[in-house]
LUMBANU-283281 format. One line per 10 residues: number of its first residue (from 1); their letters; for each residue x, y, z of N, C-alpha, C. Coordinates in nm, 3 decimals. Layout:
// residues N
NUM> a> X:Y:Z:X:Y:Z:X:Y:Z | ...
END
This chain:
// residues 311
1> xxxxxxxxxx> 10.382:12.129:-0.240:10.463:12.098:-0.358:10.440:11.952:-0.398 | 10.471:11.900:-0.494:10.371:11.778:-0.605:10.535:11.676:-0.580 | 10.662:11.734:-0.585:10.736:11.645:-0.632:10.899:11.716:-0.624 | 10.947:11.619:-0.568:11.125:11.695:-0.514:11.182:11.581:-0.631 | 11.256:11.629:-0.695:11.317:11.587:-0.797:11.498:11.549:-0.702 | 11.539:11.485:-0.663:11.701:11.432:-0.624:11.789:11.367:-0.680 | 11.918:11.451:-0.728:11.979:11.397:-0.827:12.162:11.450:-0.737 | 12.194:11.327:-0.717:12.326:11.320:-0.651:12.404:11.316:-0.771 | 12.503:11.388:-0.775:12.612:11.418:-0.882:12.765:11.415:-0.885 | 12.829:11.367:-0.924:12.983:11.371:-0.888:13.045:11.356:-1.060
11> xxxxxxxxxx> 13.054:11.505:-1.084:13.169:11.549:-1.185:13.099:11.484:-1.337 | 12.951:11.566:-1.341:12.858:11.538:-1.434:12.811:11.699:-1.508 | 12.936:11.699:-1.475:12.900:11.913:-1.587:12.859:11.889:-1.712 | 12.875:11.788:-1.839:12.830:11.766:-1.934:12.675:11.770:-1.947 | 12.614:11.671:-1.852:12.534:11.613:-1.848:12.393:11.714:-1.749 | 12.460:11.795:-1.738:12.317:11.838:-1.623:12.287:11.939:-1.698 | 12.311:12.016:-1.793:12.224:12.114:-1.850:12.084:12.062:-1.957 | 12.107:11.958:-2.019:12.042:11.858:-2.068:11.914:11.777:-2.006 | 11.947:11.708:-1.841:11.873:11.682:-1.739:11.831:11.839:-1.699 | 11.863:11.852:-1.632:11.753:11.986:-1.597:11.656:12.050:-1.681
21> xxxxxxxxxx> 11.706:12.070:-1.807:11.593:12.098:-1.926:11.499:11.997:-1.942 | 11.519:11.881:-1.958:11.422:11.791:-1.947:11.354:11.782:-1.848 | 11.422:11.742:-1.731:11.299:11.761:-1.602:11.169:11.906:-1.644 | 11.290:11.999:-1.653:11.149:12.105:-1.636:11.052:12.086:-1.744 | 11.060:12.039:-1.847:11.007:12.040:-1.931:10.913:11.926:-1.928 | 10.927:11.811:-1.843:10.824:11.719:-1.781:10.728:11.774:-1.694 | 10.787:11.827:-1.622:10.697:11.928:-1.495:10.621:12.011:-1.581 | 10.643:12.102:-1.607:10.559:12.196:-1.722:10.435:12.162:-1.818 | 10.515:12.033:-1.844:10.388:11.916:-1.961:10.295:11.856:-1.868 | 10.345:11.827:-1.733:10.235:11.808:-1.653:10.189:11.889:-1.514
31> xxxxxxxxxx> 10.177:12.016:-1.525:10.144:12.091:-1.426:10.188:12.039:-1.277 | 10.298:11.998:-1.274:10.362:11.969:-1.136:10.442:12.080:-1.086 | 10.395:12.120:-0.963:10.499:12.239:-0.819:10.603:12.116:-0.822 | 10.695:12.153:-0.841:10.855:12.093:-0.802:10.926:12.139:-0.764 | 11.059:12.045:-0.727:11.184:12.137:-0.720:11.290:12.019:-0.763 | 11.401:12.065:-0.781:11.528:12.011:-0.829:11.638:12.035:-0.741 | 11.627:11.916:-0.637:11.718:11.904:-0.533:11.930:11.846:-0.621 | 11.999:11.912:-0.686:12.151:11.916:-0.731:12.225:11.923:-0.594 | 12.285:11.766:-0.567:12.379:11.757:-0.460:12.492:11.730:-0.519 | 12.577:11.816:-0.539:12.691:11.781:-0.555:12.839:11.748:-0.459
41> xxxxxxxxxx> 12.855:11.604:-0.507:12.914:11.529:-0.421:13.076:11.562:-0.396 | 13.092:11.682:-0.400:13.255:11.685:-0.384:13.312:11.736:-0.584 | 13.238:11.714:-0.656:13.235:11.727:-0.786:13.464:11.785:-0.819 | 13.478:11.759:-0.914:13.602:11.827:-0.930:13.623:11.913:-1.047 | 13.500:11.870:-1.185:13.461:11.977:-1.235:13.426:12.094:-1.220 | 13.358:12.139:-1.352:13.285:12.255:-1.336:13.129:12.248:-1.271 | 13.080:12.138:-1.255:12.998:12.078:-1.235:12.912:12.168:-1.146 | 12.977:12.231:-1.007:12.910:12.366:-0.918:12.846:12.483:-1.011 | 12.993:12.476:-1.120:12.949:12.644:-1.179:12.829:12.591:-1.239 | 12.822:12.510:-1.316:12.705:12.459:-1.397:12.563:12.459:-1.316
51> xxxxxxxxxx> 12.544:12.408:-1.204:12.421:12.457:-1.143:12.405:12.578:-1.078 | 12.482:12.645:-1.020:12.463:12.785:-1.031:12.418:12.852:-1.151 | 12.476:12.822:-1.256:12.428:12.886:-1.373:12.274:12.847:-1.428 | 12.252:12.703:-1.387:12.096:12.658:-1.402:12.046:12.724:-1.330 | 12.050:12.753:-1.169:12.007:12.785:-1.022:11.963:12.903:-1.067 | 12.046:13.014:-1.100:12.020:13.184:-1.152:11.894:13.171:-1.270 | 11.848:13.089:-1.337:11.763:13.085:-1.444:11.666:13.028:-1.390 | 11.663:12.913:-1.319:11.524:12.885:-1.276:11.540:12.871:-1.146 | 11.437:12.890:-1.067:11.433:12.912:-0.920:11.418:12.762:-0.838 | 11.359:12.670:-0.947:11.302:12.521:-0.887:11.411:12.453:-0.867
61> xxxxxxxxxx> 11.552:12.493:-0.963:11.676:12.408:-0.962:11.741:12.486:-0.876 | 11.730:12.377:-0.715:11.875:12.451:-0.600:11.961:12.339:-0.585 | 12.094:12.404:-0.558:12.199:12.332:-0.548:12.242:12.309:-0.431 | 12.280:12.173:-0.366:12.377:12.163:-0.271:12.548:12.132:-0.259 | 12.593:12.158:-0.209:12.719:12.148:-0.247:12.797:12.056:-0.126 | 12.883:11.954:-0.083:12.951:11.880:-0.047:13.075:11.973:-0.019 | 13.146:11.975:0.076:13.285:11.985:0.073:13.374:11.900:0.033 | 13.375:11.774:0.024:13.409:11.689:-0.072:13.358:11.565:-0.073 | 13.384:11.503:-0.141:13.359:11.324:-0.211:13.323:11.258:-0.117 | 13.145:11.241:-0.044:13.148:11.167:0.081:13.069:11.053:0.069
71> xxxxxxxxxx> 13.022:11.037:-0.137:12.922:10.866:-0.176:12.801:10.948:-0.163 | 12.698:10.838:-0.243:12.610:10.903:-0.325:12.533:10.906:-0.176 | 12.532:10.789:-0.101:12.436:10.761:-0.004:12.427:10.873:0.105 | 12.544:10.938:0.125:12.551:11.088:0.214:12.515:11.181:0.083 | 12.516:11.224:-0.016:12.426:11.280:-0.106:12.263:11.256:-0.073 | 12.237:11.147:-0.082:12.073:11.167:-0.055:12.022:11.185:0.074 | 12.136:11.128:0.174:12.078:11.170:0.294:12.026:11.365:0.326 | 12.162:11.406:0.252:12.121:11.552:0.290:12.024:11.596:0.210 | 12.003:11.512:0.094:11.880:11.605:-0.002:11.738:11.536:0.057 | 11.719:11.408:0.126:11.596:11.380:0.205:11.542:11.478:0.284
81> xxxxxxxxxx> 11.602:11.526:0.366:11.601:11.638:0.489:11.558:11.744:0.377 | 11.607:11.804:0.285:11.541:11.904:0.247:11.426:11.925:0.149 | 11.408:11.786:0.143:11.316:11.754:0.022:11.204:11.754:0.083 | 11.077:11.907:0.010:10.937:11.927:0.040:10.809:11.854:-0.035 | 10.853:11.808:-0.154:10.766:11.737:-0.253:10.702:11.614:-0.143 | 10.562:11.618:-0.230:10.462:11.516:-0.161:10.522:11.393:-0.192 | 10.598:11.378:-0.315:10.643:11.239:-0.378:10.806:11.278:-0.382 | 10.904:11.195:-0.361:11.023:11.218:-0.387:11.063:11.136:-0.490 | 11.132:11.239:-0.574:11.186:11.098:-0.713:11.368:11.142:-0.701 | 11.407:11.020:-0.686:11.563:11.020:-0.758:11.627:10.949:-0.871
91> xxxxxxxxxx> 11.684:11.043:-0.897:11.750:10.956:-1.046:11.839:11.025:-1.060 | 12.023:10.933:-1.178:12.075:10.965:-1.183:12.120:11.070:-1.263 | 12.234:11.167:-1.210:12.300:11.285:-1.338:12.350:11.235:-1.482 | 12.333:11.084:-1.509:12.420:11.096:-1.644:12.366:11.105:-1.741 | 12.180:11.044:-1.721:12.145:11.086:-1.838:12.079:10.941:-1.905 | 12.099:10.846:-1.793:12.042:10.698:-1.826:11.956:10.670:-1.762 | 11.907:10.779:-1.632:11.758:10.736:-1.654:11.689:10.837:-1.676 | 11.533:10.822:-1.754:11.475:10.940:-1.818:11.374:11.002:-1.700 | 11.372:11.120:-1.735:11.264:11.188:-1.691:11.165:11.207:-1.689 | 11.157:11.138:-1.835:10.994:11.118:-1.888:10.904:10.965:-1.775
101> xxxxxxxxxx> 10.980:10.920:-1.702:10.874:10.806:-1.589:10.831:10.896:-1.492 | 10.874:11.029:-1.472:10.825:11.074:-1.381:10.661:11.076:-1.340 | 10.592:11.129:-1.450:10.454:11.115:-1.428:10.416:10.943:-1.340 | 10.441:10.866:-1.417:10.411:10.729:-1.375:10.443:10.708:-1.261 | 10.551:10.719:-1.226:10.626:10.691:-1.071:10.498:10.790:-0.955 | 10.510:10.937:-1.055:10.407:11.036:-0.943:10.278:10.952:-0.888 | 10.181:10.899:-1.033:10.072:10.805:-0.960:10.068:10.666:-0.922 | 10.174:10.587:-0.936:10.179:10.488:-0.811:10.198:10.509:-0.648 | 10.236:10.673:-0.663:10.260:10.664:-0.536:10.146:10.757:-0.477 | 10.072:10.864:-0.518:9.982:10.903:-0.503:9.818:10.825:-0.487
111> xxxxxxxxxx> 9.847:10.791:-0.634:9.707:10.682:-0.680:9.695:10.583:-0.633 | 9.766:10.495:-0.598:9.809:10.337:-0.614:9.838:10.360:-0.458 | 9.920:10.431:-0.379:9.921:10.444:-0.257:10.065:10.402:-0.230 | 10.156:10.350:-0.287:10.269:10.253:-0.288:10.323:10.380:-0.173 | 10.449:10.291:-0.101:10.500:10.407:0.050:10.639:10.403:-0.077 | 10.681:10.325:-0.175:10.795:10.325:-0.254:10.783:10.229:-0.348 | 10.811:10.321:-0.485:10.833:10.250:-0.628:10.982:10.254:-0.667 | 11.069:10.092:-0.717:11.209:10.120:-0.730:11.149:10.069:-0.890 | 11.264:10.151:-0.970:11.300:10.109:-1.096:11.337:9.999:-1.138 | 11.310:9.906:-1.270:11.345:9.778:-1.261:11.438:9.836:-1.426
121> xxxxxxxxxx> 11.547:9.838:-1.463:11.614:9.842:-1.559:11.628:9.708:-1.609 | 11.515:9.645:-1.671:11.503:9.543:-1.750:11.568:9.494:-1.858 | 11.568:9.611:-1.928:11.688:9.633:-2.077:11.804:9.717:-2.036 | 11.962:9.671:-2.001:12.056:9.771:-1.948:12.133:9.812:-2.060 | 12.233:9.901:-2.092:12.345:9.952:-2.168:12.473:9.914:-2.080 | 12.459:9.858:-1.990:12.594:9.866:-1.887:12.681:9.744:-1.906 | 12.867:9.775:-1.957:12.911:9.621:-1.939:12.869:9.557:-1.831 | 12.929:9.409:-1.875:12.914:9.345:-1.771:12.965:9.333:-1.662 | 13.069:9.373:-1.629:13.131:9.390:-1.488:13.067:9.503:-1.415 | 12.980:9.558:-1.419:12.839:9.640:-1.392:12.749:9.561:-1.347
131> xxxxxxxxxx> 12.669:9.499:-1.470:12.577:9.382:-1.472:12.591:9.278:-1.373 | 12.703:9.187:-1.360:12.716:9.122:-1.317:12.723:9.119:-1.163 | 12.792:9.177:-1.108:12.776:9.210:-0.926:12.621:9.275:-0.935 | 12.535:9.355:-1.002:12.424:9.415:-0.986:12.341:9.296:-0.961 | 12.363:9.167:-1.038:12.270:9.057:-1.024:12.278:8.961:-0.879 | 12.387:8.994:-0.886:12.428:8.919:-0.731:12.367:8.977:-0.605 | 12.419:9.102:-0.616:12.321:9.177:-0.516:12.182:9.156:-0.524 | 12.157:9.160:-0.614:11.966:9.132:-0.611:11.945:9.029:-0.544 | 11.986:8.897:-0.618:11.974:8.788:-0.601:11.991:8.795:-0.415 | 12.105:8.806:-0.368:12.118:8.817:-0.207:12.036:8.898:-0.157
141> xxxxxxxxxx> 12.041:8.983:-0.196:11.924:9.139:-0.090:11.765:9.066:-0.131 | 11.739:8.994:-0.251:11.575:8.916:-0.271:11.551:8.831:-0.111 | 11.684:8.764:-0.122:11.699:8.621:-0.035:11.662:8.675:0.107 | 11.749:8.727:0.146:11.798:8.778:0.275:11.677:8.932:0.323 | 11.610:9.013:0.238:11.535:9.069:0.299:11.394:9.036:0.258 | 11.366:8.923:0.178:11.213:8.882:0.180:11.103:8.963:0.072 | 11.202:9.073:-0.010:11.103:9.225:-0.078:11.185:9.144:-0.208 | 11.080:9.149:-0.304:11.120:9.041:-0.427:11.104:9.194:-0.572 | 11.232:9.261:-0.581:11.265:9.335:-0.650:11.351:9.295:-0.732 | 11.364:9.343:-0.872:11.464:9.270:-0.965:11.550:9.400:-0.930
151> xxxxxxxxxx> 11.563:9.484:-0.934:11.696:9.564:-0.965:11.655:9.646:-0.815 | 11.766:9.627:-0.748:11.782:9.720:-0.571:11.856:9.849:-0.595 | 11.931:9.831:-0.734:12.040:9.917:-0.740:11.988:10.074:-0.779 | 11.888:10.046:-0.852:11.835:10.138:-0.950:11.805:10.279:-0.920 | 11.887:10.390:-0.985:11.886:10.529:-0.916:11.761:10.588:-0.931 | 11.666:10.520:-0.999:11.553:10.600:-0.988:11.453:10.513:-0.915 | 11.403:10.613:-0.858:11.287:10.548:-0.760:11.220:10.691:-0.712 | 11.087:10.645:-0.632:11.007:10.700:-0.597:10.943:10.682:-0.442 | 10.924:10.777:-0.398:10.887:10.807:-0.220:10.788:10.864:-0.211 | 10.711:10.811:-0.088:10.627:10.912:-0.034:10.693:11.010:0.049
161> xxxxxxxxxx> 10.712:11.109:0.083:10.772:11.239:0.191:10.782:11.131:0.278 | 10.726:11.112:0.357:10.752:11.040:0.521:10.845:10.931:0.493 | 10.829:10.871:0.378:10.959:10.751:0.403:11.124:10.827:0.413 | 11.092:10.901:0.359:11.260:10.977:0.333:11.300:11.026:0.413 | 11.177:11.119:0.539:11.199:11.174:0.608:11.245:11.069:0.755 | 11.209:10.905:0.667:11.208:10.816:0.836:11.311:10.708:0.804 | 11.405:10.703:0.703:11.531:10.664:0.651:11.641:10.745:0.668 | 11.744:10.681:0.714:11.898:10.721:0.701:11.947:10.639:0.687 | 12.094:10.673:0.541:12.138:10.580:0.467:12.304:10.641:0.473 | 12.381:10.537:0.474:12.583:10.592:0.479:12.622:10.466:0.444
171> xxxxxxxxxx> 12.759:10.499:0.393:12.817:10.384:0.348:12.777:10.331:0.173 | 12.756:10.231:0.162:12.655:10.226:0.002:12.547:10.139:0.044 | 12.465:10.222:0.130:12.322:10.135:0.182:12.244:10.225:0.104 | 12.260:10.282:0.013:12.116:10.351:-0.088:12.123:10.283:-0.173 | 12.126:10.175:-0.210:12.117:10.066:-0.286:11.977:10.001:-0.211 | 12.028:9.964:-0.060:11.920:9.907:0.025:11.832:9.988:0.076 | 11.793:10.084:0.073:11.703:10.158:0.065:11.540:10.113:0.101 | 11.513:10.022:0.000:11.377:9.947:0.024:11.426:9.846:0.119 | 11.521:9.764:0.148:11.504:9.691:0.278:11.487:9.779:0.413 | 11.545:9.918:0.437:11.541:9.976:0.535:11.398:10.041:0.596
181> xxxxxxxxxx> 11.356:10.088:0.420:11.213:10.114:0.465:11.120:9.986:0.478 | 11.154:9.909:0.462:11.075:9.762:0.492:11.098:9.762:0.644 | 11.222:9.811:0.709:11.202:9.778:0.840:11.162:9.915:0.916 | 11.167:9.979:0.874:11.096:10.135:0.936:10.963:10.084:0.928 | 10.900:10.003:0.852:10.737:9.999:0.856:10.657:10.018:0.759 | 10.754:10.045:0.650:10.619:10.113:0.535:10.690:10.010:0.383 | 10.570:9.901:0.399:10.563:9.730:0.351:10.527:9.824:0.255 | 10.463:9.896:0.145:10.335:9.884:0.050:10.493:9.896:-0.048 | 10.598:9.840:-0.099:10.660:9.840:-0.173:10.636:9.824:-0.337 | 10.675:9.900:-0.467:10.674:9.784:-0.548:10.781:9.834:-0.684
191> xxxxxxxxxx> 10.765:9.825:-0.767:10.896:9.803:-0.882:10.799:9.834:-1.028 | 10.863:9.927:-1.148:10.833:9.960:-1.266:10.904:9.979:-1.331 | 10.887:9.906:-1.432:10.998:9.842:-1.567:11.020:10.023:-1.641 | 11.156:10.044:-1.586:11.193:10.180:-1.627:11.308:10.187:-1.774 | 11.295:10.285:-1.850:11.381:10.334:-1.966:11.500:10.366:-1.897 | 11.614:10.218:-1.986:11.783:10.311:-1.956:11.819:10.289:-2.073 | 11.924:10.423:-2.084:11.972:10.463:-2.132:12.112:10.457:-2.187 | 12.172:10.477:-2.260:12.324:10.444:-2.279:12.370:10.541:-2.199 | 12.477:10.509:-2.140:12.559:10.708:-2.085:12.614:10.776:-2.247 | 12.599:10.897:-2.190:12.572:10.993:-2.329:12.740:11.053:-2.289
201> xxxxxxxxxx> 12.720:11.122:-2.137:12.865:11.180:-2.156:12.995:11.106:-2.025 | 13.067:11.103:-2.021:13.150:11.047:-1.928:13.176:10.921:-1.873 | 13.259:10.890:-1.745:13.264:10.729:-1.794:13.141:10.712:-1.649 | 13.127:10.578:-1.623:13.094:10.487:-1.506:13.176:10.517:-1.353 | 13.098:10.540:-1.256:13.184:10.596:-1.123:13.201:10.445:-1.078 | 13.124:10.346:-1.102:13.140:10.186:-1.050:13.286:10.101:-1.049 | 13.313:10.099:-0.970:13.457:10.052:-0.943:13.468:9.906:-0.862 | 13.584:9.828:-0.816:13.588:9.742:-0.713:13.565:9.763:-0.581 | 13.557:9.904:-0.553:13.553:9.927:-0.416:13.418:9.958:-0.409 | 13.323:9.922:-0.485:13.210:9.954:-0.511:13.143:9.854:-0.412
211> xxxxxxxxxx> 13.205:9.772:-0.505:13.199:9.574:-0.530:13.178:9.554:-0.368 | 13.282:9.580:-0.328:13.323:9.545:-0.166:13.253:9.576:-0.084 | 13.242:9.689:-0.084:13.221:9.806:-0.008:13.016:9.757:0.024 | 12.957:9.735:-0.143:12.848:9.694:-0.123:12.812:9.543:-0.088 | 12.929:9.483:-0.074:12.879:9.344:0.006:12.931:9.324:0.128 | 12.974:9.426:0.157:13.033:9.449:0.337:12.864:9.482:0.393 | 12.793:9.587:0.353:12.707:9.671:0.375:12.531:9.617:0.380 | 12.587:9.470:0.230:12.448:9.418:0.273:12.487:9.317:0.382 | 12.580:9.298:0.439:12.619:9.196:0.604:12.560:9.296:0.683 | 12.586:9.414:0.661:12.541:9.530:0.784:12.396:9.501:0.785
221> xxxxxxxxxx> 12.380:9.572:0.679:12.201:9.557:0.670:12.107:9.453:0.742 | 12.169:9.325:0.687:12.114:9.185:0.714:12.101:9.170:0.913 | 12.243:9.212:0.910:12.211:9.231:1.053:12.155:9.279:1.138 | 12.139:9.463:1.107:12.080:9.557:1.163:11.911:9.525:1.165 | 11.883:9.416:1.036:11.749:9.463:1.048:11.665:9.343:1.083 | 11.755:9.210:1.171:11.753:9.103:1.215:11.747:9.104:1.360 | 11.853:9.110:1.345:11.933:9.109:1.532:11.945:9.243:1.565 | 11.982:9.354:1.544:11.988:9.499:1.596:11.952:9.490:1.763 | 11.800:9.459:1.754:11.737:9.483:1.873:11.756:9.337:1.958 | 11.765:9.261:1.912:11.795:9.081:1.947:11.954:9.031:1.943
231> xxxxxxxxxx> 12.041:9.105:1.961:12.188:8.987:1.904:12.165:8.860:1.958 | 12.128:8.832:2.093:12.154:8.780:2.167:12.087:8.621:2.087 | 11.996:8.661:1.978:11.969:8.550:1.891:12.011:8.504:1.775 | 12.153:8.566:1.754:12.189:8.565:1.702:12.358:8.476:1.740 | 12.421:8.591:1.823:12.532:8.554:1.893:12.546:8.416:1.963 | 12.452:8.432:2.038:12.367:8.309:2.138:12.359:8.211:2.093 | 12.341:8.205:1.999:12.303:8.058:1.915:12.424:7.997:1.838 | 12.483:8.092:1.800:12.654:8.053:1.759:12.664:7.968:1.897 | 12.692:8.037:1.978:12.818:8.035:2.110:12.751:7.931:2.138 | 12.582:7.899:2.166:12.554:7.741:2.214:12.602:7.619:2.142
241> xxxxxxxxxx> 12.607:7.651:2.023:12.627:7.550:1.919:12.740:7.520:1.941 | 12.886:7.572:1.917:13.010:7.576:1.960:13.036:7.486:2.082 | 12.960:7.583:2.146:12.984:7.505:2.303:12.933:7.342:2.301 | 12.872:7.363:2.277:12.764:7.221:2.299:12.866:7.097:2.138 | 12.924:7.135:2.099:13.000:7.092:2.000:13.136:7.031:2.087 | 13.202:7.186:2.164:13.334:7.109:2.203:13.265:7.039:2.358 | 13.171:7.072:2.431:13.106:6.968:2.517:13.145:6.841:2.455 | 13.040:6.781:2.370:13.058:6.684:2.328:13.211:6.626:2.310 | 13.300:6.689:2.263:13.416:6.633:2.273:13.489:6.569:2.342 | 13.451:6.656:2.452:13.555:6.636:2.603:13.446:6.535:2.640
251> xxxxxxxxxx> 13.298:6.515:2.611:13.260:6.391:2.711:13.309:6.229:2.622 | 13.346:6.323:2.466:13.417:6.195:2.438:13.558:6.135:2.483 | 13.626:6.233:2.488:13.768:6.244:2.556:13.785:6.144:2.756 | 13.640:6.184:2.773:13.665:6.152:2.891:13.594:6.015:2.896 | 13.527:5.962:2.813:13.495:5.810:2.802:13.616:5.738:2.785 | 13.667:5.831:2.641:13.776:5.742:2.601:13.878:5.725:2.716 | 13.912:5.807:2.870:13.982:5.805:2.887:13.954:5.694:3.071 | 13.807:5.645:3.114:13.815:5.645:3.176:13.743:5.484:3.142 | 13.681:5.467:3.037:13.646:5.300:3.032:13.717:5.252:2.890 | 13.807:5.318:2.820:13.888:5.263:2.703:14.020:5.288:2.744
261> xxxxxxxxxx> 14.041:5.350:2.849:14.190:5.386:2.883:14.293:5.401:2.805 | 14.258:5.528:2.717:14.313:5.583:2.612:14.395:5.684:2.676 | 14.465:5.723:2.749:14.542:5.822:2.830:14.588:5.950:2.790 | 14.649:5.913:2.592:14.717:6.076:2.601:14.615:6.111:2.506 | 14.519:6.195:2.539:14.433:6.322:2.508:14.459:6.403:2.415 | 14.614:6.444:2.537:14.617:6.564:2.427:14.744:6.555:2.313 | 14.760:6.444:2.318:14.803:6.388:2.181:14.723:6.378:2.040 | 14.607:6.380:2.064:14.504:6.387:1.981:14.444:6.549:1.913 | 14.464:6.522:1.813:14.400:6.688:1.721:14.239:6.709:1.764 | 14.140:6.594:1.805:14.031:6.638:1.825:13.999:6.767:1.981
271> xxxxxxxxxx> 14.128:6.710:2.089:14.124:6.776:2.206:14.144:6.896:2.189 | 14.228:6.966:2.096:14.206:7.099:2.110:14.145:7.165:2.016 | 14.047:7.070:1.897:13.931:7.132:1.855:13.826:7.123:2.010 | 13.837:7.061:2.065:13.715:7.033:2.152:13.729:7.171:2.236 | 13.862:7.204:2.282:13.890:7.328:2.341:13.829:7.452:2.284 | 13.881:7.478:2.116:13.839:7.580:2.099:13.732:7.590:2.080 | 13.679:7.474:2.040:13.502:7.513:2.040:13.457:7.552:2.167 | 13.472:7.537:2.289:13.412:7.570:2.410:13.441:7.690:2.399 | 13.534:7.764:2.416:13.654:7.869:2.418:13.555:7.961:2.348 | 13.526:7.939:2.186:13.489:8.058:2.110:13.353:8.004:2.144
281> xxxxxxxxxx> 13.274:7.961:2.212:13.138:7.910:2.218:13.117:8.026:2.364 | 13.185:8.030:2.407:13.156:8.097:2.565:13.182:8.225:2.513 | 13.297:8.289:2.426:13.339:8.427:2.365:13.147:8.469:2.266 | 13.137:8.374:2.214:13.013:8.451:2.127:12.914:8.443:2.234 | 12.885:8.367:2.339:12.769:8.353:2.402:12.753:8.533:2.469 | 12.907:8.533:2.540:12.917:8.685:2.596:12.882:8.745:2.485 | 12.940:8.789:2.361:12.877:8.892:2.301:12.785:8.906:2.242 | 12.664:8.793:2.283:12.529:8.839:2.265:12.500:8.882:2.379 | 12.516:8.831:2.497:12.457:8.864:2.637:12.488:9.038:2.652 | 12.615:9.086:2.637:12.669:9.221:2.673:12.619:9.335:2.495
291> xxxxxxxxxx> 12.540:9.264:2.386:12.485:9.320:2.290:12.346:9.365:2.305 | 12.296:9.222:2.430:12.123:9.258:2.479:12.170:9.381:2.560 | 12.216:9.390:2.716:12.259:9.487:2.797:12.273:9.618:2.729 | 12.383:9.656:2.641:12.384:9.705:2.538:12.234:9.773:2.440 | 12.182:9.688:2.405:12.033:9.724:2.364:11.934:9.772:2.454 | 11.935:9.726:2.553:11.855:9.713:2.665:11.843:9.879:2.655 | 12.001:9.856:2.718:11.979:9.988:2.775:11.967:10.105:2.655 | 11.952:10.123:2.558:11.927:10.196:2.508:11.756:10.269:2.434 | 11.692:10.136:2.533:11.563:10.171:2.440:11.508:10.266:2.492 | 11.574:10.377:2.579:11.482:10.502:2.581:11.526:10.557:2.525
301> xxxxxxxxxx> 11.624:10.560:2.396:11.649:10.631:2.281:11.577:10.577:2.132 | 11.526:10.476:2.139:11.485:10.384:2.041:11.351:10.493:1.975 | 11.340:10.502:1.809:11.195:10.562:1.785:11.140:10.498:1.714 | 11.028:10.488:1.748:10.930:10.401:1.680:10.817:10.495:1.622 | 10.804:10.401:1.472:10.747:10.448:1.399:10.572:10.487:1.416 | 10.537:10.571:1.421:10.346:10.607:1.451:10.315:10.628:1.335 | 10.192:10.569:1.276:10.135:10.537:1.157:10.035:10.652:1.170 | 9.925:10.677:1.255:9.846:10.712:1.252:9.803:10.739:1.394 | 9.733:10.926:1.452:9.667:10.864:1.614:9.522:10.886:1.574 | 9.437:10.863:1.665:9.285:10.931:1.681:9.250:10.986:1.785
311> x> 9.246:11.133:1.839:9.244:11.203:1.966:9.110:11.193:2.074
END
């Protein structure tokens, strides 16, 4: 099969009889085997009946169904796993991004070899309280994972099979997506200035808890794909610093107290900064030390990625 089409949905019944006609009608114009992976996320519409009713007419559009509302990012996880296409494309149900990049996206990743192409929505329709956290995130996820993409957010993108199959994403880490496959192994990344769209039917699912939720997640990320296997260079280096901070204190404390004969100590606000710095300097040192142990012992569960053998 040429191409798994993945489109995570939550309470987009307007909008998917429209997308699905179009997809097929891209596929068709270009002799692509597909399929049309419909995850519906808990939906509260009619939104189920609506792909069933696509599903019964064409055989390429199957539906998955959610027991309820579990985020887009557990949406694609389950449609990765079932997705057979040589190339995986996702994009969203509302109708703002087109179907017509599909061809293009197909040969960067075929032709061009790319392991993942993300969408760059150059020209948006979206207010700005949309816009605005979208830029921030970039700006941080550019900084912090080193992969110099203008838009991370962007629901359409493109896969080779094996990346999808060597990613797992929860929480709102399908945003980060390309940082994860950056650390699974498959570098050949890159980005194409994609057509958006106005939304045609319904409102924006983007909320504050969006907001949050996705800057809790790039701390996760940052970490997992840093320290995961290392805390201890992480933690460790806090807790020395600390330490070696309220050290210093107390060897000031104890000058002052034994050739300036300065006596009350702990009359002084610096003595029990000097304390807690030791205090939380020895607390982080342990929880890198018991994070290595921790790691250690787990690397006969650890999988590592195989590129290629020769027998």
């Amino acid at each position: 099969m040429d191409i798994s089409v993945v489109v995570p949905l939550y309470n987009e019944e307007e909008s998917l009889p429209e997308l699905c006609a179009w997809i097929d009608k891209v596929m068709k114009e270009n002799k692509f085997s597909y399929e049309v992976l419909l995850i519906d996320d808990g939906s509260k519409d009619g939104s189920w009946k609506v792909i069933e009713s696509i599903g019964a007419d064409n055989f390429a559009m199957k539906g998955i169904r959610l027991r309820r509302n579990y985020g887009k990012s557990a949406a694609l996880n389950v449609a990765f796993k079932q997705a057979q296409g040589d190339v995986v494309i996702t994009m969203d149900a509302d109708l703002q991004d087109s179907p017509d990049e599909i061809q293009a996206l197909y040969d960067l990743i075929m032709k061009d070899e790319f392991d993942l192409i993300s969408g760059w929505k150059k020209k948006r329709y979206d207010p700005i309280t949309k816009t605005l956290p979208t830029k921030l995130f970039n700006w941080a996820t550019r900084k912090m994972s080193g992969i110099y993409l203008h838009d991370f957010n962007c629901g359409l993108k493109a896969y080779k099979n094996i990346v999808v199959k060597n990613v797992e994403v929860h929480g709102e880490m399908h945003r980060y997506i390309p940082v994860i496959a950056k650390y699974a192994g498959f570098s050949k990344i890159g980005e194409k200035v994609v057509e958006h769209r106005a939304r045609k039917f319904g409102t924006s699912k983007f909320g504050m808890s969006r907001f949050v939720n996705g800057f809790l997640d790039l701390l996760s990320i940052a970490f997992i794909t840093k320290f995961s296997k290392k805390p201890m260079h992480l933690f460790g280096i806090i807790g020395t610093i600390l330490f070696l901070f309220g050290f210093i204190i107390a060897l000031k404390l104890t000058y002052d107290k034994f050739f300036l004969s300065i006596f009350k100590m702990t009359d002084r606000p610096i003595f029990y900064f000097g304390i807690l710095a030791m205090i939380l300097g020895t607390q982080f040192f342990l929880a890198g030390f018991i994070g290595e142990l921790i790691s250690q012992g787990n690397n006969d569960k650890t999988v590592y990625q195989v590129a290629n053998t020769i027998n």
